[in-house]
DOBA-417710 format. One line per field, with one value per residue (C-alpha): residue in one letter; residue number from 1; x, y, z. Coordinates in steps of 0.25 Angstrom, whole numbers, plus 5000, padded with zeros to 4 digits. Layout:
<selums>
residuo c(A:...) .
num c(NUM:...) .
xx c(X:...) .
yy c(Y:...) .
zz c(Z:...) .
</selums>
This chain:
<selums>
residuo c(X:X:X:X:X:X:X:X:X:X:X:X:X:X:X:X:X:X:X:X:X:X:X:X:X:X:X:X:X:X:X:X:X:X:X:X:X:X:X:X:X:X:X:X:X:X:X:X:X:X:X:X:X:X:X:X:X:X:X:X:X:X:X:X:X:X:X:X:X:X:X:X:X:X:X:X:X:X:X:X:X:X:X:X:X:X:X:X:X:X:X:X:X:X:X:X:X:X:X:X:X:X:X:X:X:X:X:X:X:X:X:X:X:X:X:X:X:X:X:X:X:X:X:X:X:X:X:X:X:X:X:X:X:X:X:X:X:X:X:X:X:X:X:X:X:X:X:X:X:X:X:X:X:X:X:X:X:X:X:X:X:X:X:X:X:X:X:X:X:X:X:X:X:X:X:X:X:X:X:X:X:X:X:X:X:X:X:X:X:X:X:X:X:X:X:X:X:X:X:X:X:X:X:X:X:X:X:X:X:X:X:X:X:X:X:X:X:X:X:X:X:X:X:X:X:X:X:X:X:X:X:X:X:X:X:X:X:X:X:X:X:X:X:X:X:X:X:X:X:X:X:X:X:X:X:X:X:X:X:X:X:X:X:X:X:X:X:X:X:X:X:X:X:X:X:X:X:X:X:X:X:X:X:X:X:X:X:X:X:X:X:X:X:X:X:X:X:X:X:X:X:X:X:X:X:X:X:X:X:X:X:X:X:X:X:X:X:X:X:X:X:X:X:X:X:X:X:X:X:X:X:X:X:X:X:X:X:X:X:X:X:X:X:X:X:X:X:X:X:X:X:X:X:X:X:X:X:X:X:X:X:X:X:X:X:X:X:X:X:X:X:X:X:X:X:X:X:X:X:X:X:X:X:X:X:X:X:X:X:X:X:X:X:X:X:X:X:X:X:X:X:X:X:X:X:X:X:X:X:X:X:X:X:X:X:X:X:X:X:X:X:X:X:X:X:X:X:X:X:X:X:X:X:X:X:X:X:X:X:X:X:X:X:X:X:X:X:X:X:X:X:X:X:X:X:X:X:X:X:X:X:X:X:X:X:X:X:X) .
num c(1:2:3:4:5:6:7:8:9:10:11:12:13:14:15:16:17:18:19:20:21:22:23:24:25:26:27:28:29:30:31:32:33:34:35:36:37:38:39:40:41:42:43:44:45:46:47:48:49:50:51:52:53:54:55:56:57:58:59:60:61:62:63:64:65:66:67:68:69:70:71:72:73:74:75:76:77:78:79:80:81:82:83:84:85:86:87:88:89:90:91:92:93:94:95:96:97:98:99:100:101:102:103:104:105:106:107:108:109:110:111:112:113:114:115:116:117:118:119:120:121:122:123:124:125:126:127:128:129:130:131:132:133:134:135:136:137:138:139:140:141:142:143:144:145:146:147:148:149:150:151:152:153:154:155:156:157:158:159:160:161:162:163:164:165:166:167:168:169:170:171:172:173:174:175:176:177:178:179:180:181:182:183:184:185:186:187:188:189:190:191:192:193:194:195:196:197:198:199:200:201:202:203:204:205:206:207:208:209:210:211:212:213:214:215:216:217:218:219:220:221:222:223:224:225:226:227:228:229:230:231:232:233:234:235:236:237:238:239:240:241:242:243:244:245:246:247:248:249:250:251:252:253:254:255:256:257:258:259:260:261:262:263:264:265:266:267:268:269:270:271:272:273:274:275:276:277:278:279:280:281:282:283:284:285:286:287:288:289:290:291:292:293:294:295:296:297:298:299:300:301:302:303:304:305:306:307:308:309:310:311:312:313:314:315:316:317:318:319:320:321:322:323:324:325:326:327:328:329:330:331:332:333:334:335:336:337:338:339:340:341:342:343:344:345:346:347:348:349:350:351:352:353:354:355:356:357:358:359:360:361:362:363:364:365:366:367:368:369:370:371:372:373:374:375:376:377:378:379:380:381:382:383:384:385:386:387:388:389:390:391:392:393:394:395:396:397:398:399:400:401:402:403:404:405:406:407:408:409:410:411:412:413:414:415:416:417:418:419:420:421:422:423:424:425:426:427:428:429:430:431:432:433:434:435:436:437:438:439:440:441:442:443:444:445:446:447:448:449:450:451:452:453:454:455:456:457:458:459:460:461:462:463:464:465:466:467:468) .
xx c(4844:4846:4853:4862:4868:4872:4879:4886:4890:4895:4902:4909:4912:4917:4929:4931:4932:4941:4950:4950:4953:4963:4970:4967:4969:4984:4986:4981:4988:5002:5000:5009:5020:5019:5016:5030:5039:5034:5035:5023:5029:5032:5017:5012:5021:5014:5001:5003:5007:4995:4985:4992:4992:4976:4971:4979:4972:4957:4963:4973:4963:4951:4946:4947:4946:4931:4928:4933:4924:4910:4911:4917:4906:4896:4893:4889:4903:4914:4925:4936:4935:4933:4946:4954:4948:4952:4966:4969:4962:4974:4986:4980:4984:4997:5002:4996:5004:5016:5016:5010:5016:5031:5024:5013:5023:5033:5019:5016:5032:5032:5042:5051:5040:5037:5039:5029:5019:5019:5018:5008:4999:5000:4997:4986:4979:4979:4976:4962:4959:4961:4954:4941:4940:4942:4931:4922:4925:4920:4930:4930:4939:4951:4950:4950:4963:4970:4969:4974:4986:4988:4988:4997:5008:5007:5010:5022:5028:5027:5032:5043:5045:5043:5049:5060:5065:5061:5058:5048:5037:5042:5040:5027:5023:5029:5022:5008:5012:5017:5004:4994:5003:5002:4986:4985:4995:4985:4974:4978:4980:4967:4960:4967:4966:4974:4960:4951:4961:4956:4966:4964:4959:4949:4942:4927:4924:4911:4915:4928:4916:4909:4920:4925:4912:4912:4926:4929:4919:4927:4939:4935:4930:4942:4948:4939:4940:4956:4954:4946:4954:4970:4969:4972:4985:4992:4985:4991:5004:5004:5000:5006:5018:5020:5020:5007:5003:5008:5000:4986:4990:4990:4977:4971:4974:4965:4953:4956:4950:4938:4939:4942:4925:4925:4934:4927:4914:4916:4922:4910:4901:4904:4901:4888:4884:4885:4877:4866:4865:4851:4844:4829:4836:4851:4846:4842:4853:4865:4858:4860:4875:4879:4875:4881:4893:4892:4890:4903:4910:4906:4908:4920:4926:4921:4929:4940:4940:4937:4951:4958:4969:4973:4974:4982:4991:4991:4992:5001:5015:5024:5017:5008:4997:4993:4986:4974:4965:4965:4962:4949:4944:4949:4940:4928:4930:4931:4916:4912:4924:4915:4901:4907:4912:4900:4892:4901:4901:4884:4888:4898:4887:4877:4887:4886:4902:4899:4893:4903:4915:4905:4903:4915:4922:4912:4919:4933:4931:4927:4940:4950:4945:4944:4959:4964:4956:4958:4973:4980:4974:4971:4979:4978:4966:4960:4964:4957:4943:4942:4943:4932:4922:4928:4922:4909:4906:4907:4900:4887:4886:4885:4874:4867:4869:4869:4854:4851:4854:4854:4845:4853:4846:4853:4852:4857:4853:4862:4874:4874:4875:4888:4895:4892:4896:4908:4911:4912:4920:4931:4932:4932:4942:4952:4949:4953:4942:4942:4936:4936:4937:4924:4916:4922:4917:4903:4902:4907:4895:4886:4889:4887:4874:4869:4873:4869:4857:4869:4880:4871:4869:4883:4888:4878:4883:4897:4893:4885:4897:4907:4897:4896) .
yy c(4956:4959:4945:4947:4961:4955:4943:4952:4961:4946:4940:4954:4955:4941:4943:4956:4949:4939:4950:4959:4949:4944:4958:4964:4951:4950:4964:4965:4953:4964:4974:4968:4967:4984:4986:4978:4983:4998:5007:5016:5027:5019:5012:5028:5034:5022:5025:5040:5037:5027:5037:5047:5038:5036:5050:5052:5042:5046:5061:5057:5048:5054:5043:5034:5022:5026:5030:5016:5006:5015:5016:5005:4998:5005:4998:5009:5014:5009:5002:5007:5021:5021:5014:5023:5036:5030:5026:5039:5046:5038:5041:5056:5055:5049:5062:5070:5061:5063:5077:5079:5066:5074:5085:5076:5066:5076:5083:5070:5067:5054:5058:5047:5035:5044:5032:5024:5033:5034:5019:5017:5029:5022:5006:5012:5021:5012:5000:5005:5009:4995:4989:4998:4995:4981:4980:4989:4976:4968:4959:4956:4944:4952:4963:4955:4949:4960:4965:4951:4951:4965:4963:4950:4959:4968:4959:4951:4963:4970:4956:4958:4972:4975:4961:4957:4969:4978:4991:4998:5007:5006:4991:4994:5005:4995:4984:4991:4997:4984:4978:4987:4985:4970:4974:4983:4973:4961:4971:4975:4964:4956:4966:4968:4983:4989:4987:4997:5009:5021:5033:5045:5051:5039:5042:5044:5059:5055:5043:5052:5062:5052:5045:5059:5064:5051:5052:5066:5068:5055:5063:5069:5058:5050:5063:5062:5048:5051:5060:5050:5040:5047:5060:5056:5048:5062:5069:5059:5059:5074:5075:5061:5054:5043:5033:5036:5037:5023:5016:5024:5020:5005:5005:5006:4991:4985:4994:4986:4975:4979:4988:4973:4974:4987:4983:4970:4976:4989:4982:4973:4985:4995:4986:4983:4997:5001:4990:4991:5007:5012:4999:4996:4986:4997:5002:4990:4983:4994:4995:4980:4979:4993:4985:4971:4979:4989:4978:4970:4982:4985:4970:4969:4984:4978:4964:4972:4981:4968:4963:4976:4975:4961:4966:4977:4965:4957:4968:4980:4978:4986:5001:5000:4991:5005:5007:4999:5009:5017:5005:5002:5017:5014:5001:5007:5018:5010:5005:5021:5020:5009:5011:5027:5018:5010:5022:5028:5018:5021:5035:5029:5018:5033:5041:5049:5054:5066:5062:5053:5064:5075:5061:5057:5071:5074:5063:5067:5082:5076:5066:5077:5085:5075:5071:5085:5086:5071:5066:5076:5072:5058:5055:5041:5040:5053:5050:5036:5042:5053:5043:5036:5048:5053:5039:5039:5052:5047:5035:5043:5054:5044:5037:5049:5055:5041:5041:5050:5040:5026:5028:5014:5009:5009:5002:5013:5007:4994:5005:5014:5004:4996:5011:5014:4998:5000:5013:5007:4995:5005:5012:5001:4994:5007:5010:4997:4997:4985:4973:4979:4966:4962:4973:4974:4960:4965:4976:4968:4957:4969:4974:4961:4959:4973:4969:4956:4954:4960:4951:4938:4941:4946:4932:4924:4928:4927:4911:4908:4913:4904:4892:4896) .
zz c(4941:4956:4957:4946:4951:4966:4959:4949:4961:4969:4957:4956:4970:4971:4962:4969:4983:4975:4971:4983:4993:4985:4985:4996:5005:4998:4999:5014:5018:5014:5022:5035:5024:5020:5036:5038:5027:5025:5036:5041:5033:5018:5020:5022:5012:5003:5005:5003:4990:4984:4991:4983:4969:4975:4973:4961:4953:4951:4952:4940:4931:4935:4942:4930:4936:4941:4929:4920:4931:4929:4914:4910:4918:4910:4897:4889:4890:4881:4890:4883:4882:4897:4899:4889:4897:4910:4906:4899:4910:4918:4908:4908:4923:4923:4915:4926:4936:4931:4930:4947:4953:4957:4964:4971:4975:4981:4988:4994:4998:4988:4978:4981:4977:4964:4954:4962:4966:4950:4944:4957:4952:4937:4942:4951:4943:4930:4937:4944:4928:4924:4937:4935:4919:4921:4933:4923:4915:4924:4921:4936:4938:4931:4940:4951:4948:4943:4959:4964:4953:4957:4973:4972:4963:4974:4985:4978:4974:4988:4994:4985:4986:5002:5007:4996:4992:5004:4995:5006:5002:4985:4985:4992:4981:4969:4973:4972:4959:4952:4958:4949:4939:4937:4938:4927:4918:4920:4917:4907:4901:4902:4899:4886:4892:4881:4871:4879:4879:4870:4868:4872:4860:4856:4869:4870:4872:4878:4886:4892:4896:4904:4909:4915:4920:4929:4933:4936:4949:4955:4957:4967:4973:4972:4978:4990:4992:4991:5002:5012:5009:5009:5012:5026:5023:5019:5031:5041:5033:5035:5049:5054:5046:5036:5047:5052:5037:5035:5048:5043:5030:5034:5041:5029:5027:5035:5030:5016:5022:5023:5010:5003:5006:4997:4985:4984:4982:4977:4963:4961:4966:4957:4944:4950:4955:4941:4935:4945:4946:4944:4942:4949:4959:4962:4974:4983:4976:4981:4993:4997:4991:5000:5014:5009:5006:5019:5028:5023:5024:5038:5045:5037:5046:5057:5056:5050:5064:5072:5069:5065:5077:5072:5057:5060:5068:5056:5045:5052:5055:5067:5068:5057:5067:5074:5061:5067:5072:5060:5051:5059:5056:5040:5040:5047:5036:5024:5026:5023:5012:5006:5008:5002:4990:4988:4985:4979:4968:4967:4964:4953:4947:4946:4941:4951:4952:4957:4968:4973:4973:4984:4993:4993:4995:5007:5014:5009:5016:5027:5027:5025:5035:5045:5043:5044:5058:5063:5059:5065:5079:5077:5066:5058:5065:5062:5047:5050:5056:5045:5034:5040:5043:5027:5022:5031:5025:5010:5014:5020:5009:4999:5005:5005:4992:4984:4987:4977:4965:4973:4986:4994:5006:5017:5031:5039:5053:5050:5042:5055:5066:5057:5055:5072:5075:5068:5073:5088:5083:5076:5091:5100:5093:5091:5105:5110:5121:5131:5124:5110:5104:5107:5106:5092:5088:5094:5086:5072:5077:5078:5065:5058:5066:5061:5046:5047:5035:5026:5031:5031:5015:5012:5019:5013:5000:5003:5009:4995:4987:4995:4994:4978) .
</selums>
């Protein structure tokens, strides 16, 4: 039995490596074009606007997409109600868009890109929809490839758009719209999608309840993790400019390396986490899967700030390199962001909703705060190192208070001693000490050394596979 839930979680997780190489690799490989053809301020005027479409989302359909993954998983629940809820839940919204967007957009200063601030709302908050019903599917393959179509679509037309016809930061937006749009069309069609609609007044009063009760405590969450993760792009675009904006914005890039870690696993992780909750083996069985997963994620930062001066070469065009320092705070951050989000998907598997929205505020208070004490002396940096103590705080209250229903082991010695490692190798490398270099490959060796029962089994694996 034991056997059979690690291949399930490995088969899955192989065709989500397929896939998010695939897109995030073609996609990473874009950034020096946007760094050369957008300017500091277009790339932070951008990403003001996709934040903004971000919070919107779960706020608008009521986290829908969370919802359609748990209970289509669930095989008691019948798969088509759930999807009609979900995508009236998303229509219910659109209304509400409609009616709020012209006073939100001339709020934020984004009037002007109204038309694609709209069609990019629609593409992103349907397509997430499809994408979780389909993975609640299991029809993993199809998944998979909807991402590579949907990031090859992107980068041809962006090609097109920001090298051909040279239409800035709207060839930019259009290109990411016409990306989830080709998604959702392929979608929808394999799937034969149209079959599991339900209208609205065919739908289950029973299965809307349930489906409700486990959404609605995730909106705040999604709120708060809005907050740890934008919040600080309007404070710095308050306090600093859209240039500055548009340089932390872009350090965010080289953190996605290391994310590719979290998307791989996460997808393949949250199908098994449901399976596997509550069984006789789920507690030796999470633990072993959070320090494979924790241990990736930490040798993966610590190459990622190994080399994060030649990145920035390769990646950042003209002013945008000075974004360097803040991306090795983003990547030493992203580990909390997720070993926060491994937990947090426990917390999903028990139904235990509520509890995911008062950890993940905890850290979201202490975000905000920090950014409104931090940025205006430090700036990007302040914006950087608040994020980071935000995502730390997530991580650890979550620890604590997931034991109540799943008591994980963990090996706090070998945890403690990566998170202090990596501590020194993000301040010797942003202070530039004599010799840095070298004491940076040192503490990488270290941290491999400390980990190194974990990393001989995640390699081993990853040997046999190539072999296989």
């Amino acid at each position: 039995m034991s056997e059979g839930k690690y291949t399930k979680l490995g088969k899955n997780t192989l065709w989500m490596t397929i896939g998010t190489f695939s897109t995030r690799l073609l996609s990473f490989f874009m950034v020096p074009l946007y760094t050369s053809c957008l300017s500091t301020s277009e790339y932070g005027t951008s990403d003001l606007l996709t934040v903004t479409v971000s919070l919107l989302i779960p706020l608008l359909t009521v986290t829908a997409a969370e919802g359609v993954i748990r209970l289509t998983l669930d095989k008691e629940m019948n798969k088509s109600q759930v999807f009609a809820i979900a995508t009236n839940l998303f229509f219910g919204g659109l209304l509400v868009l409609l009616v709020v967007s012209p006073f939100l957009l001339k709020w934020i200063g984004l009037q002007e890109y109204s038309m694609y601030f709209f069609l990019y709302y629609i593409s992103a908050a349907f397509s997430s929809i499809l994408l979780q019903f389909v993975k609640g599917l299991e029809h993993i393959r199809r998944f998979v490839f909807s991402g590579i179509l949907s990031s090859a679509t992107n980068i041809g037309c962006n090609i097109l758009f920001l090298l051909l016809f040279k239409m800035g930061i709207e060839g930019y937006l259009l290109a990411m719209i016409i990306g989830n749009g080709i998604q959702i069309l392929y979608l929808f069609f394999t799937e034969n999608i149209w079959k599991y609609y339900v209208v609205p007044w065919k739908i289950d009063k029973r299965m809307l309840r349930v489906f409700l009760t486990y959404c609605i405590p995730l909106i705040p969450n999604s709120i708060s993790w809005w907050i740890s993760n934008s919040s600080d792009r309007y404070m710095l675009s308050y306090f600093s400019s859209a240039a500055i904006l548009g340089i932390y914005s872009v350090a965010y890039k080289i953190p996605s390396i290391v994310s590719v870690i979290s998307n791989i696993f996460t997808g393949a992780w949250q199908i098994s986490a449901v399976e596997n909750f509550g069984d006789d083996e789920s507690i030796h069985f999470f633990s072993n899967v959070y320090h494979k997963y924790s241990t990736l994620y930490v040798i993966g930062c610590s190459f990622v700030i190994l080399f994060i001066k030649v990145l920035a070469k390769i990646l950042f065009a003209n002013e945008f390199y000075n974004a360097w320092p803040y991306a090795i705070i983003l990547t030493f951050a992203a580990i909390f962001q997720a070993m926060g989000g491994f937990l947090g998907i426990i917390y999903g598997a028990a139904m235990k909703t509520k509890e995911i929205f008062t950890t993940t505020m905890a850290g979201a208070i202490i975000n905000i705060v920090l950014n409104f004490v931090l940025i205006p002396f430090w700036g990007a940096m302040g914006a950087a190192v608040s994020t980071l103590i935000g995502y730390a705080v997530v991580w650890f209250v979550r620890v604590v208070s997931s034991k109540k229903f799943l008591p994980i082991k963990l090996k706090w010695k070998a945890i403690g001693l990566s998170y202090l490692i990596l501590t020194l190798q993000c301040i010797v490398t942003i202070a530039g000490i004599p010799f840095w270099y070298v004491f940076s490959v040192l503490l990488t060796i270290s941290l491999i050394l400390i980990n190194r029962f974990e990393f001989i089994d995640i390699m081993s694996v990853i040997i046999s596979k190539i072999k296989r």
